[in-house]
N, C-alpha and C positions, 0 to 999 in steps of 0.2 A: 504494500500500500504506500502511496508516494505521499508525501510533502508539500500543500501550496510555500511560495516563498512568504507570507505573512506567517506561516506556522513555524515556518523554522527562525524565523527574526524574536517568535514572540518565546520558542526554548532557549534560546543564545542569552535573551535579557533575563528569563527566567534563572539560567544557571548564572550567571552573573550575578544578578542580586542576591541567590543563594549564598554564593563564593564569597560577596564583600558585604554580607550580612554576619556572615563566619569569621572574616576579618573580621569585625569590627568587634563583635563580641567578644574574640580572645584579646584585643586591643585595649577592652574595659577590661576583664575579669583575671587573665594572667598572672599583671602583676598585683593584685591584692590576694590571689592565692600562694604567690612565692614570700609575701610580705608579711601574711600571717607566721609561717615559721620562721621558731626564733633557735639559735640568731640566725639574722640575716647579715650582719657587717660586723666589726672588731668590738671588741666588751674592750673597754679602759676596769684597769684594777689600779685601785690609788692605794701608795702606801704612804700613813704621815708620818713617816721616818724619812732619812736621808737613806742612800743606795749607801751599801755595803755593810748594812747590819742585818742583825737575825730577820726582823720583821721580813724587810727586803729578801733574804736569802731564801724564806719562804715562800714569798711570795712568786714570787718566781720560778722553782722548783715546781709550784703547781700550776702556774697560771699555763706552766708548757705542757705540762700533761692536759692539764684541763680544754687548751685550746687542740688539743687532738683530736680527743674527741667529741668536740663540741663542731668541729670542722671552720670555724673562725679564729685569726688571731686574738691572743689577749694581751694589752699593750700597758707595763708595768709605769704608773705615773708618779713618780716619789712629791709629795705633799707636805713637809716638812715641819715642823713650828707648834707653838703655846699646844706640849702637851696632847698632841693628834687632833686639837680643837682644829685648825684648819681644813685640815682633810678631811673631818667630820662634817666640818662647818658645808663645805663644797661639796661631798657627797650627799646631804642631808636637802641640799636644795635642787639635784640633779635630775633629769626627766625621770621615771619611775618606769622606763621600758625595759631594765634588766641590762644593759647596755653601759653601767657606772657600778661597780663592784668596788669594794673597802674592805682591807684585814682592819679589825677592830679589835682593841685589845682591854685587857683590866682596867686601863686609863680608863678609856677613852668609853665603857661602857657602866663601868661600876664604879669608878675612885673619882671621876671631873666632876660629877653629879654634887658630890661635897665640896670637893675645893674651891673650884668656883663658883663666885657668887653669880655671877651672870656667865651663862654657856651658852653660844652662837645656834644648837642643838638640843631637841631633848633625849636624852639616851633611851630612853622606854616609846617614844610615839614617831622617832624621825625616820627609824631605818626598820628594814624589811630581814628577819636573818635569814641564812642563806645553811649556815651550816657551822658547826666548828671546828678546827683544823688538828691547832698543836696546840701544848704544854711545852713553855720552858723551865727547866730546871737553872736553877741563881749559881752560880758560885762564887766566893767572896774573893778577892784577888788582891793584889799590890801590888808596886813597879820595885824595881830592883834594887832598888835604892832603900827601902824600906826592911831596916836588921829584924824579918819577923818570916818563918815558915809553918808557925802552927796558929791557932789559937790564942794559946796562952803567951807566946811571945810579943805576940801584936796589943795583944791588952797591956802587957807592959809597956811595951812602948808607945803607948798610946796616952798610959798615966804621965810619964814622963814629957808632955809634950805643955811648953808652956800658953799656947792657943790652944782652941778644936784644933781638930785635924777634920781637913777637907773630902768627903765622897763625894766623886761623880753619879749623876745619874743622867740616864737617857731626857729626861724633862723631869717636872713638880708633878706627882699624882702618877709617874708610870709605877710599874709594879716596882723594879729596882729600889724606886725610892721609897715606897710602903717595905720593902724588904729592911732597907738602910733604917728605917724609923723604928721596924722591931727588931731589929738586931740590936740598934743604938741603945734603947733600953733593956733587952732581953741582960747586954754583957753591961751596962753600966759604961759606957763609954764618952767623953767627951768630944763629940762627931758635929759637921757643920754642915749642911748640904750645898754643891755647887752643881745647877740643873743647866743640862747641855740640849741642845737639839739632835738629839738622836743619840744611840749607841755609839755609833764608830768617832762621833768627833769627842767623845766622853772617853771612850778607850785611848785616842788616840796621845790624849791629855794625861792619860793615866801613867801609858806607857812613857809619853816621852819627861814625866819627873814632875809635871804643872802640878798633879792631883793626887795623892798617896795611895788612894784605893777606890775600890765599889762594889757593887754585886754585879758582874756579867754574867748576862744567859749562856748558855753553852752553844749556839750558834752563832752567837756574834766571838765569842773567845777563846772560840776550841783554836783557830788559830796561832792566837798571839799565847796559849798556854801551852799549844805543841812545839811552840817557836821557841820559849823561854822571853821570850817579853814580859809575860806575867804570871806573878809566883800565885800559885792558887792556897791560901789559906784553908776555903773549908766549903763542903756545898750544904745549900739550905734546903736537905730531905731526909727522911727520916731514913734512906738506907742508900750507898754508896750508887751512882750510874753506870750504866755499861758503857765503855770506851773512857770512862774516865773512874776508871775503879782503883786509881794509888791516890786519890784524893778522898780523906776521910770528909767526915759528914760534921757541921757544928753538934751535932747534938751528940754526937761520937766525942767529941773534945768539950763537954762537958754544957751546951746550951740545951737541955735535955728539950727532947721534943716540937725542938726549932724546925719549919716548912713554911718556905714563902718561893711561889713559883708564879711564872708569868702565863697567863692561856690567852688563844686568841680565836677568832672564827670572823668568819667573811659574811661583809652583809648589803644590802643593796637599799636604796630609797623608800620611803614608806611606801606601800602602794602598789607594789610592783605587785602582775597578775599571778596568781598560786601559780598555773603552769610554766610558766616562766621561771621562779623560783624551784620547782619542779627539777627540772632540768639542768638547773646550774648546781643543785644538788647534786644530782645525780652523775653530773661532772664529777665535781667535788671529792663524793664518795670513790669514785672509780679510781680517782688521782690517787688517793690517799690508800689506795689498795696496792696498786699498781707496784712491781717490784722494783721499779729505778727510783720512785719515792722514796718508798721503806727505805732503800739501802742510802737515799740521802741522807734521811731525816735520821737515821742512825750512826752515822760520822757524826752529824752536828751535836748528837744527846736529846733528841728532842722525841716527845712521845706524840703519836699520834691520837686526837681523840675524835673519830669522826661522829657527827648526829644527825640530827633529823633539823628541821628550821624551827620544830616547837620544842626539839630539848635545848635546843640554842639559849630559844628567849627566857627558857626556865630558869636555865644552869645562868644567864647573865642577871638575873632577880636574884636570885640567891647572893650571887656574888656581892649585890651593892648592898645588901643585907649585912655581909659579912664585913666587910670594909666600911659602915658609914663609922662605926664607932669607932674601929682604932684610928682613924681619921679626925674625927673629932677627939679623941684622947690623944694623940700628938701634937694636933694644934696644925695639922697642914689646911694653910686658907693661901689662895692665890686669887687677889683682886686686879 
């Protein structure tokens, strides 16, 4: 059966309008089905430390695993300054797409809430948690200069000193320094606090003679104490760490049942959608499984403690529970 030529003009336009009614369609709907899955472009993780301490070394270590299999870069942004208030400050106002990740630490979630009187953030309503990561364990240290490799030698010479004698700490309110404020009193010591912007320019000070001692985490120090830069005095847990087991414990040299450790976990903008959180979890988790982590996290002395995002926010409640009073019974206020 044949074709008038009006028939076959009026199938030509027909398949046409088909064909760029199909365009047009995938031309709407495409890209808001590729834009729902997340992620779709690089996750910034802010740390408010400077690069080259624990926080940072963490961060990093996962944010590489993490961006594996998450299939996006993750792009480490050091945030620096008053106590991780900056970096809180800036993640706390950040769009809430999942897309702005933060290690947040003892500071910055349970210890600022006291010290300062006015905080840029709220630590309980501003962020979303995501998960928690690590525990660091403290070790009490000195620079070489300092005639003391126990305990009890440091006490002494600490009586004999006719000022304080100066500890670093990473900021006012990080754990370091809650460590230095129960030590200070635990041993009876004449101590002064001198707060740095981060770990490594505190270490660095330590090391080079400026500051006599501190508590360093075992991720920021396992270096400068496998180097001999810094003599380790004594670590603050109740039983000796793996990779650093010729280092007795305070509470071994006589601070009976002395424990002051740093913990931290990652958290994102208030707001951000559960699935989304979901999935940075579940990153997260994978990371902190995974055997080139382990074997990191295990040089540095760091224990892993992975969770869920509602024992995050538990275990961070507790915490500020645990810390509001020896806070206010030392007397640390930063206005």
């Amino acid at each position: 059966m044949g074709y008038h030529f009006f028939d076959l003009i009026t199938m030509s336009f027909n398949r046409a309008f088909v064909g760029l009614s199909v365009a047009i369609s995938l031309s709407f709907f495409t890209p808001f089905t590729f834009a729902d899955k997340f992620p779709s472009k690089p996750i910034e993780w802010v740390v408010p430390y400077p690069a080259g301490g624990g926080t940072d070394a963490v961060a990093r270590t996962l944010a590489q695993a993490m961006s594996e299999s998450l299939g996006q870069p993750i792009i480490v942004n050091n945030k620096p300054g008053a106590a991780t208030n900056i970096g809180a400050e800036y993640v706390s106002r950040a769009k809430n797409d999942g897309y702005t990740i933060m290690s947040a630490d003892t500071g910055t979630l349970a210890a600022n809430p006291f010290i300062y009187s006015k905080l840029p953030y709220n630590a309980e309503k501003d962020f979303s948690s995501i998960g928690l990561t690590v525990r660091f364990p403290l070790i009490l240290v000195v620079n070489n200069d300092v005639p003391a490799s126990n305990l009890n030698e440091l006490k002494q010479w600490v009586a004999k000193q006719t000022n304080p004698v100066g500890y670093a700490t990473p900021g006012s309110g990080s754990p370091h320094h809650l460590a230095s404020e129960l030590f200070k009193e635990s041993a009876q010591l004449n101590l002064t606090h001198i707060p740095y912007k981060g770990a490594a320019p505190a270490i660095q000070d330590v090391v080079g003679g400026q500051v006599p001692l501190m508590f360093v985490d075992t991720a920021a120090g396992y270096q400068f104490i496998a180097a001999s830069k810094l003599r380790p005095i004594g670590i603050a847990s109740l039983k000796r760490l793996k990779n650093f087991e010729q280092i007795p414990t305070l509470s071994e040299q006589g601070l009976k049942n002395f424990e002051a450790y740093a913990w931290q976990g990652l958290v994102a903008p208030a707001g951000v959608p559960k699935d989304v959180i979901a999935t940075l979890n579940s990153a997260l988790l994978r990371a902190l499984d995974s055997t080139q982590v382990k074997a990191k996290l295990q040089v540095l002395g760091l224990e892993a403690i992975p969770s869920s995002p509602d024992t995050m926010t538990s275990y961070a409640a507790k915490e500020r529970e645990k810390w509001a009073p020896v806070i206010k019974a030392a007397g640390i206020k930063v206005d």
